[in-house]
C-alpha positions in Angstrom: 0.0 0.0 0.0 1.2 3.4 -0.5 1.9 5.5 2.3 -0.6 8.1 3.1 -0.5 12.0 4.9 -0.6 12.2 8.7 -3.6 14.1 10.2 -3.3 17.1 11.9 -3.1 16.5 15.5 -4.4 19.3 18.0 -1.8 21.0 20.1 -2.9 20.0 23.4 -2.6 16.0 22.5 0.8 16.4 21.2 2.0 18.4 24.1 0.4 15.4 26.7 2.1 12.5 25.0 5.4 14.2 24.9 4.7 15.3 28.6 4.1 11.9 29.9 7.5 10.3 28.3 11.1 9.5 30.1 13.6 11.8 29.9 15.1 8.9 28.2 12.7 8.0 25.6 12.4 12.5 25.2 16.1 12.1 24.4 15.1 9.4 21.6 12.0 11.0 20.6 13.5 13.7 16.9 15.1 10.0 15.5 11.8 8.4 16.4 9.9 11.3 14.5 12.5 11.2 11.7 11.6 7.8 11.3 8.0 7.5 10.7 8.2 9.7 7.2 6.3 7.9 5.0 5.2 5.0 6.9 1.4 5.8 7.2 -0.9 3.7 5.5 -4.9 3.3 5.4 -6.1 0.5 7.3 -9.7 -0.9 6.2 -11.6 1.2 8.5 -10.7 4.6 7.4 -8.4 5.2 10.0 -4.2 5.8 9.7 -1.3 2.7 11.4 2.1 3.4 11.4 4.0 -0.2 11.9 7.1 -0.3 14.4 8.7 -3.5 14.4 6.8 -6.9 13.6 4.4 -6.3 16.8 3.8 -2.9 17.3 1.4 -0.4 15.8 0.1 3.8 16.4 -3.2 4.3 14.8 -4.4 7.6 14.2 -8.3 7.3 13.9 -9.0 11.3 13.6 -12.7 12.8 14.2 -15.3 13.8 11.4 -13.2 17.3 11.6 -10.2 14.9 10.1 -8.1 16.1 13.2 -6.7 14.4 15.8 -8.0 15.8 18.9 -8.6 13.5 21.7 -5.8 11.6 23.3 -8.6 8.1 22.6 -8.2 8.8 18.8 -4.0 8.0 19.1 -3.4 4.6 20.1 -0.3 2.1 20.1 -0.4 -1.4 20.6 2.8 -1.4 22.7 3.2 -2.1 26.6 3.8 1.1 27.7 1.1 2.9 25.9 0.3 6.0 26.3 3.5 6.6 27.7 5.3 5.0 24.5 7.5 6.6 22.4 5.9 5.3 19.5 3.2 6.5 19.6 4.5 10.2 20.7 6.7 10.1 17.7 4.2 9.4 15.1 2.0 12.3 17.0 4.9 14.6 16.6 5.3 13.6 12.6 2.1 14.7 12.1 1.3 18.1 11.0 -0.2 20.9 13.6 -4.0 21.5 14.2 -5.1 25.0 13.5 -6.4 26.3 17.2 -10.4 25.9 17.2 -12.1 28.1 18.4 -14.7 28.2 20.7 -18.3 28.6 20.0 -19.5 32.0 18.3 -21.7 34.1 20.2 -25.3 35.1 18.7 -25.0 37.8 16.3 -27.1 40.7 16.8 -28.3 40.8 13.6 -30.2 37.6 13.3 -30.8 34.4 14.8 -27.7 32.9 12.1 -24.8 34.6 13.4 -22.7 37.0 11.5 -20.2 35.2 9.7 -17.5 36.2 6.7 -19.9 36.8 3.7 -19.5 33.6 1.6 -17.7 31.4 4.0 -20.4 30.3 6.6 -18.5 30.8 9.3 -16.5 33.3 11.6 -13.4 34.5 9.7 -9.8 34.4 11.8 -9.5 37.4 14.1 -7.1 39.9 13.3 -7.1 41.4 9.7 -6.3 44.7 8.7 -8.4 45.1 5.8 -10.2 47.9 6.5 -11.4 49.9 10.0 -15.3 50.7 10.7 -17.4 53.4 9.8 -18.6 55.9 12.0 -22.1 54.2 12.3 -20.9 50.9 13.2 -20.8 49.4 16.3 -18.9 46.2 16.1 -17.8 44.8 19.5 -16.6 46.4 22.7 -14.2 49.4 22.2 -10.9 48.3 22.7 -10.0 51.5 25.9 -13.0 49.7 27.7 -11.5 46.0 27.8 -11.3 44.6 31.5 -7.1 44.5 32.4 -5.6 40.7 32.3 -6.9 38.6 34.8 -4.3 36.6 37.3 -4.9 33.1 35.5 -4.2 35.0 32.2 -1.2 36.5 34.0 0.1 33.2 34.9 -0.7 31.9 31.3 1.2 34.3 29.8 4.4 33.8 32.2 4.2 30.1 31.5 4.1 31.1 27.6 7.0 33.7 28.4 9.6 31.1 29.7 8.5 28.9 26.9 9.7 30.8 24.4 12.7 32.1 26.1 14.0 28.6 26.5 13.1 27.7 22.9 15.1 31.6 22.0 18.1 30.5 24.4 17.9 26.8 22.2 17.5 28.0 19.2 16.4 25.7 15.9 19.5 23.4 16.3 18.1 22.2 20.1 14.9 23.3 19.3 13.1 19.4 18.5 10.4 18.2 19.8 10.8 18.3 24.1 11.6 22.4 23.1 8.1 22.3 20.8 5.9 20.4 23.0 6.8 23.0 26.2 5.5 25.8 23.8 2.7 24.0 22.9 1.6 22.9 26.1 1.8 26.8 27.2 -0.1 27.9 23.9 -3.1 25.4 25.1 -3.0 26.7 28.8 -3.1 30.4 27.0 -6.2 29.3 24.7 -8.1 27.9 28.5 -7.1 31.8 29.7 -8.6 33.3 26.8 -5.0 34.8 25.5 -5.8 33.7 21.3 -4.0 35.7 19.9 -0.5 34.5 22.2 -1.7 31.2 21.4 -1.7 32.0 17.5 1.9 33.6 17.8 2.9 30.1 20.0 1.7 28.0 16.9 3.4 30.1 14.6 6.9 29.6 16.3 6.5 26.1 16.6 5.5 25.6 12.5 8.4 27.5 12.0 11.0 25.3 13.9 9.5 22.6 12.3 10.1 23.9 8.9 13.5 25.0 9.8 14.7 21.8 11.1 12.9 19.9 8.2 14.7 22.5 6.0 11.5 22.7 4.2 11.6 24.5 1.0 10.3 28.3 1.0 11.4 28.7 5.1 12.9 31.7 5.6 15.2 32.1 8.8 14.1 35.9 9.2 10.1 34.7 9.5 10.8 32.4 12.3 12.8 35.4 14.0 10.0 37.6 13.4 7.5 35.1 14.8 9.9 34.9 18.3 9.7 38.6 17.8 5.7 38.8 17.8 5.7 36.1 20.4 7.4 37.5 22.9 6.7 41.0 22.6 2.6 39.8 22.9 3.5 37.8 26.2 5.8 39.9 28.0 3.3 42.8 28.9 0.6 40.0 29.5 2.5 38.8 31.9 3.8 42.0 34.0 0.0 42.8 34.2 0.3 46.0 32.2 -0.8 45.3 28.8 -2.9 47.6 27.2 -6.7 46.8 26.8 -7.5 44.4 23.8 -3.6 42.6 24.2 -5.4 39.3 24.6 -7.2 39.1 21.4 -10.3 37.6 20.4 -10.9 33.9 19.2 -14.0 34.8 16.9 -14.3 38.6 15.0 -17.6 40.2 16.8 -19.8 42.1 14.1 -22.1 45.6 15.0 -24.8 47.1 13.5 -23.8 49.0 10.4 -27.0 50.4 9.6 -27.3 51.1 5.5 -24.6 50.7 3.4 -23.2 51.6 0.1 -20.4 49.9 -1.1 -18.5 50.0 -4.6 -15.9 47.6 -5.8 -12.6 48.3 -5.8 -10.8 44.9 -7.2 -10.4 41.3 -5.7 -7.6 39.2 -5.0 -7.1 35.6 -4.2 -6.1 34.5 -1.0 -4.0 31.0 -0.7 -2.7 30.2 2.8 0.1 27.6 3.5 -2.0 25.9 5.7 -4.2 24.6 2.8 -6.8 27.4 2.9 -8.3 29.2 -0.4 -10.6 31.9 -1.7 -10.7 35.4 -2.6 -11.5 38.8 -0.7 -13.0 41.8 -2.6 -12.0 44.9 -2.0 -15.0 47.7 -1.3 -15.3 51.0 -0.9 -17.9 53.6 0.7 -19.0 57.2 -0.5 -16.6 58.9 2.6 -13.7 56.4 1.8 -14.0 53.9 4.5 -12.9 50.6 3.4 -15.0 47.3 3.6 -14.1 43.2 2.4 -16.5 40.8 1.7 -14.4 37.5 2.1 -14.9 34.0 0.9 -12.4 31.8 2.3 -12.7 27.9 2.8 -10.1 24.7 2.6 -9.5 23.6 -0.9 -5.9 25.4 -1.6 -5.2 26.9 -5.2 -8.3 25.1 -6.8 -10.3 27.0 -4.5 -8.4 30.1 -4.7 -8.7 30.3 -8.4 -12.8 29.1 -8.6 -13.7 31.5 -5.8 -13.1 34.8 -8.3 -16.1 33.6 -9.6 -18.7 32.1 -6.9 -21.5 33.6 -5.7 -21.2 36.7 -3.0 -23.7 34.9 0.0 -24.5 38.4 1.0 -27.7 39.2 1.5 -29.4 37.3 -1.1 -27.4 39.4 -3.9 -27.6 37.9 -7.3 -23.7 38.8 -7.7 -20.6 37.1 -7.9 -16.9 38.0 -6.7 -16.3 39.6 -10.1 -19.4 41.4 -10.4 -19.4 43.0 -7.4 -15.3 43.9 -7.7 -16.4 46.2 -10.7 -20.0 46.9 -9.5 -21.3 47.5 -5.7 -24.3 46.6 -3.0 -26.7 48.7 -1.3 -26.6 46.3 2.0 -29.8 47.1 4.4 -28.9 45.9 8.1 -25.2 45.4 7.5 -22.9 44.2 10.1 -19.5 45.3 9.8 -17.0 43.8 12.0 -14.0 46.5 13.4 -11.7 45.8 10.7 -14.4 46.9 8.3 -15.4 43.1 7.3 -18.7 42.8 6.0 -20.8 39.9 7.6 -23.7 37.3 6.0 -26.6 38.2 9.0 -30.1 36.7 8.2 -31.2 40.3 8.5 -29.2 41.5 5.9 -30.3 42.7 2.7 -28.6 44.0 -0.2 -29.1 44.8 -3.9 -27.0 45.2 -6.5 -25.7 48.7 -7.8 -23.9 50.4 -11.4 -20.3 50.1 -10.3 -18.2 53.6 -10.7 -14.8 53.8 -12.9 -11.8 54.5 -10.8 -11.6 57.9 -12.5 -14.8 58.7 -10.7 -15.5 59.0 -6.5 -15.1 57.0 -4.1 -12.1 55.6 -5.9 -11.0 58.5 -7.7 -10.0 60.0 -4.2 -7.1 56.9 -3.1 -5.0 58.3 -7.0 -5.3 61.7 -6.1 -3.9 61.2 -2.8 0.5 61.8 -2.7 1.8 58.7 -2.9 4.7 59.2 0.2 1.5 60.1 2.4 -0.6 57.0 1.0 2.4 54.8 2.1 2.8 56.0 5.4 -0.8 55.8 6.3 -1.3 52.0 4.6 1.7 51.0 6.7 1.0 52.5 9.4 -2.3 50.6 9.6 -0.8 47.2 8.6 1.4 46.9 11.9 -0.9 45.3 13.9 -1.6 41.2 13.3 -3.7 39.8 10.6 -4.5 36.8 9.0 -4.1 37.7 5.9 -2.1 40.8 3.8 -1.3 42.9 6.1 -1.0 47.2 5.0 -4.3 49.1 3.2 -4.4 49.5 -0.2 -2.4 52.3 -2.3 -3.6 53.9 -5.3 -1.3 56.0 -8.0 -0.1 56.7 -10.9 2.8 55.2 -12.8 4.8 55.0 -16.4 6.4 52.4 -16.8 10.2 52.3 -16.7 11.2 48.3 -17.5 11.9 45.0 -15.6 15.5 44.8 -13.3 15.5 41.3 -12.2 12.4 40.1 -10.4 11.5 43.8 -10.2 8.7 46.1 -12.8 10.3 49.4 -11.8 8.0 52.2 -11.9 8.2 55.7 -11.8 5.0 57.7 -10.0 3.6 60.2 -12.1 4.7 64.3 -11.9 8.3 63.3 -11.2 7.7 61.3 -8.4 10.1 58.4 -6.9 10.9 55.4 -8.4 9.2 52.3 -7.1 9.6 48.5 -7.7 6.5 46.4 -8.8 6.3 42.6 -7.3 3.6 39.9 -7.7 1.5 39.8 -4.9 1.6 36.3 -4.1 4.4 34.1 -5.8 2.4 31.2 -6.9 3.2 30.4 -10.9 -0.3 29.4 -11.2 -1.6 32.8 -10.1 -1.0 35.2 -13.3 0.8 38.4 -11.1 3.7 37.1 -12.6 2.5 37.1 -16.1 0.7 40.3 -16.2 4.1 41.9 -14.4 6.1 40.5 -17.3 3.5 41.5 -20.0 3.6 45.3 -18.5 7.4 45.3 -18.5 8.1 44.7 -22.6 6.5 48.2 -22.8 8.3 51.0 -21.0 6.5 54.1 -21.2 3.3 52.7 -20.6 0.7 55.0 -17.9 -0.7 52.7 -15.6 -2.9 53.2 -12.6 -2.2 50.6 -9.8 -3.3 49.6 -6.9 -2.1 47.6 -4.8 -0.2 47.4 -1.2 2.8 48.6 -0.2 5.4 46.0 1.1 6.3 46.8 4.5 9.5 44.7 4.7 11.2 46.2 1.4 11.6 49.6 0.2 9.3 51.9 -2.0 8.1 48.4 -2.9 4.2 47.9 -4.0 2.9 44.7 -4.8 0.4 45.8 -7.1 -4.0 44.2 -7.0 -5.2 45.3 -10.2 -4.2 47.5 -12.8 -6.1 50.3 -15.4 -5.9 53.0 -17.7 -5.0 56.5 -16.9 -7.4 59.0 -18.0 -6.2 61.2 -20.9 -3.6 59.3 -21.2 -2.0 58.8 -24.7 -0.3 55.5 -24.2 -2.6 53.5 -21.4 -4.0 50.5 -21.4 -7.0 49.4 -23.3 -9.8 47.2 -21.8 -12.1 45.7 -22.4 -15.8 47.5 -21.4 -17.1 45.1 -19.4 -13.7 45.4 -17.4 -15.0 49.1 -16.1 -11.7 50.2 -16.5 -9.7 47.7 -13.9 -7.9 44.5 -14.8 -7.1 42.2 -11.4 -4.3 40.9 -11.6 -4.7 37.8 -9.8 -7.5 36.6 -11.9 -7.7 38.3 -15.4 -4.9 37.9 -17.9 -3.5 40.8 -20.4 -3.4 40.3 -23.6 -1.7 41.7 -26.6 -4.7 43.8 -27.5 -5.3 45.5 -24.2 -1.7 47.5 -25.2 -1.6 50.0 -28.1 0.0 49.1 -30.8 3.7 51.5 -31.0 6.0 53.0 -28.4 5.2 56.0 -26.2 6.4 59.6 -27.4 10.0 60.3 -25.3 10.2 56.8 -24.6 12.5 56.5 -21.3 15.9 54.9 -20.9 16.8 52.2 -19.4 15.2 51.9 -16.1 17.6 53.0 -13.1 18.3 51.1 -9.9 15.5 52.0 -7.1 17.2 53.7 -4.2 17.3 51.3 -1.2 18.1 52.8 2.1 16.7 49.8 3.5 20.0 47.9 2.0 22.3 50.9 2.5 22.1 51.1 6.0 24.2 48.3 8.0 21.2 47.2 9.9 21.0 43.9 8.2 24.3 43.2 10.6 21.3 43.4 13.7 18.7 41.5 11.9 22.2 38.3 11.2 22.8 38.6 14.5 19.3 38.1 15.9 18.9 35.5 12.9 22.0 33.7 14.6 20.7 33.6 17.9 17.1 32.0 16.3 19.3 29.6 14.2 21.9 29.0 17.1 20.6 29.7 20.0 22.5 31.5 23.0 25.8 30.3 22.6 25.9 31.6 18.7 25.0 34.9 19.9 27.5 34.6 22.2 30.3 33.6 20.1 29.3 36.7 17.8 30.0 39.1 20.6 33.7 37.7 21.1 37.2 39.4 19.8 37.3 40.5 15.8 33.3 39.7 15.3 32.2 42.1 18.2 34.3 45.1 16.2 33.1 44.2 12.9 29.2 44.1 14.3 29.3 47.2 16.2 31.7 49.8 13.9 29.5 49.9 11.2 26.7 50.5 13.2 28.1 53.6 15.3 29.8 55.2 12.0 26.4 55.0 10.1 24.9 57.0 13.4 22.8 54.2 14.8 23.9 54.3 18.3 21.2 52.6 19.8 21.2 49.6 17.4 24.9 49.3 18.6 24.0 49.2 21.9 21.1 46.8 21.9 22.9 44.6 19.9 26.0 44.7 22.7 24.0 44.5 25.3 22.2 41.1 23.5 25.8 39.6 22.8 26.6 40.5 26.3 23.9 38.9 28.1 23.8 35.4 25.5 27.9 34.9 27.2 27.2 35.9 30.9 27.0 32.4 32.7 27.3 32.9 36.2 28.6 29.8 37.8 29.7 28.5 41.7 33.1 27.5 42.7 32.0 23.9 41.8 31.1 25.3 37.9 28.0 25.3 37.9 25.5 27.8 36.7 23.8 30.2 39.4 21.6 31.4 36.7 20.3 29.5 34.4 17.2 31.3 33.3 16.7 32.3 29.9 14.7 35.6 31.0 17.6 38.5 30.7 18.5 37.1 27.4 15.1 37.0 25.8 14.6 40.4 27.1 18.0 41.8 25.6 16.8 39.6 22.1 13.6 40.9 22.3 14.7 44.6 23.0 17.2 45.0 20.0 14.6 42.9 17.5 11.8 45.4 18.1 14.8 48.3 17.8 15.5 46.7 14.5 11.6 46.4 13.1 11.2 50.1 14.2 14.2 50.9 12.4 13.3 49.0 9.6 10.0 50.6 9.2 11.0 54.4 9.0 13.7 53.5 6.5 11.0 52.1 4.2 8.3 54.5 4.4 11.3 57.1 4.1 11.6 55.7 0.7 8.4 56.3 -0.7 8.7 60.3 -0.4 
């Protein structure tokens, strides 16, 4: 038989079986894990056996959810089940559970709940699509929270040392013992009501995985960014002195939003690497606020790419994802959730309305805007945490300039600065690429664009959707039934939507983009906080010692960032003090003062980061 996909297994259950082990079968247990790649086959009733030996089996026998979340549904035939390390292993091969969430609270709107519009059911707290308008009323206001209570307090320390002794291990030492202690913190923060610490928990532990499976696409600096998030989340949590709303919620709460009109700005599709798929459509009001009517379910790129066409379940509006991107809703009884998500009450009502040309208000008003002052705002609003892309949308105009290496470099209109064009999601089944590359053979070209702007690169826009310039000589031509806008994830250019020629004072080759971002010698803090993630302590350590201490910190103090220099001391200082007894042996072995002095240079760095890159866009 051939070998079949592990189920995910819930946090908690993993965490339990790894808890009640030996330390001599924990020192066994990454070779155990190692070993049962592959081995999974489908026994006659439906449910998973991984064979050990002639006499032993593990089978996984996973709920009608398809997870593994009862300790019952893992069983091994050995004699010191559950405490085996068999079946602990094949728990630890398997992939994570997303965290469920508990039960959704009646919406106010209607006896159904208010759920993401399309997905029948509660969308993932946390997105920065959009923010409410004034009419609104979704959830509590965030200064009126209640303050952490003690068991979150305790939660949140628990989930504190956790990750400072994973920090202090780092990937090479960070297997499955390191793991499971996160992840039996992360469940004891979910039972305190602390989701979102939980979600940042989760994150770390997928990426350790993926670092110490080498797994193709892992990138060093997201794991260190995930500590980053982690710790910065539980460290105020568990002082006491978090600010109101620190905890997060588990389901996103919807208002009343009273009557609506919304206009369609573009839609994108959304593919998540946990195996999720769909599309979110951009909308817009008459004052500007932003809305998103989401349709997101499992089903991976099939579903992403089929969901630019299904149904909009809003209301009982005879419209689909693409209709309403270039057309709009009069919704009667809307629910609007804070970050300006639109919700699927049985109250609701909508009908179907003429969708406006970008040339024309609403939209008209995000191209008129200056583009430096567009950036910093759409940053500025993507810092907090989100499920999905993370900074507001950008409008403006551009000509375009030509392709340098995985770049379309474009120049804003009325001399403006030079920017760099990126797909906005990689996949080579998604056509960002395509339509990129089709842009690029002609320079010259006006574009409008909108898109978002990437906040970890400079004056770097990863552009939505695309259309003409008005007036424009040498713009795009679309179709009619377009209304002006081509999204880029979904519709293809062709030949034909070009003019035929070149454009009058066709540019030069296109110059490099200024990049203060990769100027400035901050990306020798972001290898040394990259060493201590892939490392732990002791490479942090050795990075602080003789020659490699001068050649971090001299850079940093001749480019003027003092306080980078310092942090990053004070970090490589802390990683080698070991305080030890007459006998040798350590007085302190805590991780806390060396998380903190990680922790404190890596938000340095992100701030840093940040007003380099919106400096670029001016």
């Amino acid at each position: 038989m051939s070998p079949e996909p592990l189920p995910p297994v819930a946090p908690d259950v993993l965490a339990e079986a790894v808890e009640q082990l030996s330390a001599r079968l924990r020192g066994r247990l990454d070779a155990a894990i190692a070993d049962c790649a592959g081995r999974a086959v489908r026994t006659a009733g439906g449910a998973l056996s991984v064979r050990f030996g002639e006499d032993t089996v593990v089978t996984l026998d996973p709920g009608p959810s398809g997870t593994v979340t009862d300790a019952g549904q893992a069983l091994c035939t050995c004699l010191l089940a559950p405490r085996c390390l068999h079946r602990a292993a094949v728990l630890g091969a398997a992939p994570l559970a997303d965290a469920q969430a508990p039960p959704e609270p009646p919406d106010p709107s209607g006896p159904s709940g208010a759920t993401d519009a399309g997905t029948g059911r509660a969308a993932p707290s946390g997105s920065a699509h959009g923010t409410p308008p004034a009419s609104a009323a979704p959830a509590p206001a965030q200064d009126t929270a209640p303050p952490p209570t003690p068991a979150q307090v305790r939660a949140a320390t628990a989930l504190w040392e956790a990750a400072a002794e994973a920090l202090a291990a780092g990937v090479a030492a960070g297997g499955a013992v390191v793991q499971a202690e996160l992840l039996r913190a992360a469940h004891t923060a979910r039972l305190a009501g602390l989701p979102r610490a939980e979600a940042a928990a989760l994150r770390v532990v997928r990426g350790l995985r993926a670092a110490r499976e080498r797994s193709r696409g892992q990138r060093l600096g997201d794991l260190a960014d995930a500590f980053r998030d982690l710790l910065a989340g539980a460290a105020p949590l568990a002082s006491g002195t978090a600010v109101p709303g620190a905890t997060g919620t588990a389901r996103r709460a919807y208002g009343q939003g009273g009557s609506l009109r919304v206009y369609g700005l573009c839609r994108e599709p959304v593919l998540s690497a946990t195996g999720y798929g769909g599309v979110t459509t951009h909308l817009l009001g008459p004052d500007g606020t932003p809305y998103t009517v989401s349709d997101v379910r499992p089903g991976g790129l099939a579903r992403a790419r089929g969901a630019g066409n299904a149904s909009v379940a809003l209301g009982g509006a005879v419209l689909d994802h693409a209709g309403l991107a270039r057309g709009g809703l009069l919704i009667v009884g809307a629910t609007v959730s804070a970050d300006g998500r639109l919700g699927a009450g049985r109250s609701v009502s909508a009908t179907p309305l003429r969708g406006t040309d970008w040339s024309r208000e609403p939209a008209a008003a995000l191209f008129a805007r200056p583009v430096g002052e567009a950036a910093a705002a759409a940053l500025d609003r993507g810092t907090g945490e989100s499920d999905g892309p993370g900074a507001a949308l950008l409008g403006c105009d551009v000509e375009v300039a030509g392709a340098v290496g995985e770049y379309l470099v474009v120049r804003v209109a009325g001399d403006g600065p030079l920017l760099r064009l990126r797909p906005a999601h990689p996949h080579p089944e998604l056509p960002y690429a395509a339509n990129l590359r089709r842009i690029a053979e002609h320079p010259g070209l006006a574009l409008r664009v909108l898109g978002r702007p990437d906040p970890d690169r400079a004056a770097t826009l990863a552009p939505l959707a695309v259309g003409p310039v008005p007036g424009a000589p040498y713009t795009l031509r679309l179709p009619d039934e377009w209304l002006g806008r081509a999204d880029l994830g979904y519709d293809r250019l062709q030949g034909e939507h070009v003019p035929r020629g070149t454009a009058a004072g066709r540019p030069g080759p296109p110059a490099a983009v200024p990049d203060p971002l990769a100027d400035a010698p901050l990306w020798r803090v972001r290898r040394l906080l990259e060493t201590g993630v892939a490392g732990g302590r002791r490479a942090v350590a050795e990075a602080g010692r003789g020659t490699d201490a001068a050649a971090l910190l001299a850079p940093l103090r001749r480019a003027g960032l003092g306080g980078a220099a310092r942090l990053a001391e004070a970090l490589t200082a802390e990683a080698d003090r070991r305080p030890r007894d007459v006998f040798g042996r350590l007085t302190d072995a805590s991780a806390d003062g060396y998380a903190r002095a990680w922790l404190a240079s890596a938000i340095h760095l992100a701030a840093a980061e940040r007003s380099l890159v919106v400096a670029s866009w001016s």
